[in-house]
C-alpha distance (Angstrom), angle and dihedral (degrees) to the residues before:
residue distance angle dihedral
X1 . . .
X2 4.07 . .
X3 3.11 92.4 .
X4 3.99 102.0 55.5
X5 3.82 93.0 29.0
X6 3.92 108.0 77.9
X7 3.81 101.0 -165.0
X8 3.36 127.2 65.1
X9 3.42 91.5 -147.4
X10 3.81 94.1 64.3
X11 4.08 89.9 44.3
X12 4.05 80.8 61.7
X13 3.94 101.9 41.1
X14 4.28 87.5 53.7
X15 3.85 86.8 53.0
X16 3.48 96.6 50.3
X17 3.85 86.0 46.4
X18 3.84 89.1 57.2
X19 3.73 91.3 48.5
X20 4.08 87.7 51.0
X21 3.30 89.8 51.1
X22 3.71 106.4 39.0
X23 4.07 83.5 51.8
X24 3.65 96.5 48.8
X25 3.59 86.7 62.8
X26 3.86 95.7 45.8
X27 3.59 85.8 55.5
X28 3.60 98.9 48.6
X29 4.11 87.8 48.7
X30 3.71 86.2 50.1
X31 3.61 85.8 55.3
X32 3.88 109.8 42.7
X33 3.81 89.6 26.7
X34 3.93 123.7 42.9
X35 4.27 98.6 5.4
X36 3.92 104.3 41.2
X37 3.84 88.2 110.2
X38 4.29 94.9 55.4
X39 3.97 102.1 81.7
X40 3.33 85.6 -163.1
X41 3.86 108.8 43.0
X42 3.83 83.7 54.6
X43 3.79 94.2 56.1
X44 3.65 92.6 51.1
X45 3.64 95.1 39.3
X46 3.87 84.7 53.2
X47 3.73 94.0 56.3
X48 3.98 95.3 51.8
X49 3.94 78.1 64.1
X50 3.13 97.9 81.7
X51 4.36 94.0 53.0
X52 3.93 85.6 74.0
X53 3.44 109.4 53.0
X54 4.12 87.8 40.8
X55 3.96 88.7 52.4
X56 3.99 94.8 36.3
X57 3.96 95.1 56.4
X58 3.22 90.5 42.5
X59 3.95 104.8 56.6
X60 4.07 89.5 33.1
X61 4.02 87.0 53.5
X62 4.41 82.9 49.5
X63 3.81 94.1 45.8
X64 3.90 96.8 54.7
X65 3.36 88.6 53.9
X66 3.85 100.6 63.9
X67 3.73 100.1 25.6
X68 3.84 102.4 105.0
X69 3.46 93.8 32.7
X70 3.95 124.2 105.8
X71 4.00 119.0 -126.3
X72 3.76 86.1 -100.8
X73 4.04 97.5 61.5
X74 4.04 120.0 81.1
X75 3.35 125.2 -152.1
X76 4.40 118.8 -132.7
X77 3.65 97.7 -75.7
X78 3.76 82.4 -137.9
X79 3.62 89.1 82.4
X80 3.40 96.2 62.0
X81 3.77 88.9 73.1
X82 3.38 92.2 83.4
C-alpha cells in the first residue's frame, strides 16, 4: 500500500479505517456474543454505534479526495471543515 499510495497522509487515514472497522466488529461481537444478557450494557453498547459510521464516512469522504494527488497538490482548505 506504501508503495502505490503517494502521501503519507493517505497511508495513515486507510489504517485508521482498518482500526474503525476491525473495532466496529469487536463491538458488535461484544454485543451479540458475550453481553446479550446485560439490558443495559446492550443499550449503551448500541449507542457507541453510531460513533463509527459518523467517523468512517467522514475520513473515507477525506481520503478520496487526496488519493491521486502528488505531495505537491493541496486540496480547498474548505474541505477540511468537515
Amino acid at each position: 500500500m506504501k508503495n502505490r499510495v503517494l502521501r503519507a497522509s493517505v497511508v495513515k487515514r486507510f489504517q485508521i479505517i482498518g482500526v474503525l472497522l476491525i473495532s466496529y466488529l469487536a463491538v458488535r461481537t461484544l454485543k451479540y456474543e458475550i453481553l446479550i444478557e446485560n439490558a443495559s450494557a446492550v443499550r449503551y453498547i448500541r449507542y457507541f454505534y453510531y460513533v463509527f459510521p459518523i467517523l468512517l464516512i467522514q475520513l473515507v469522504f477525506l481520503t478520496s479526495l487526496f488519493v491521486g494527488k502528488s505531495e505537491r497538490e493541496n486540496v480547498s482548505k474548505f474541505w477540511k471543515l468537515l
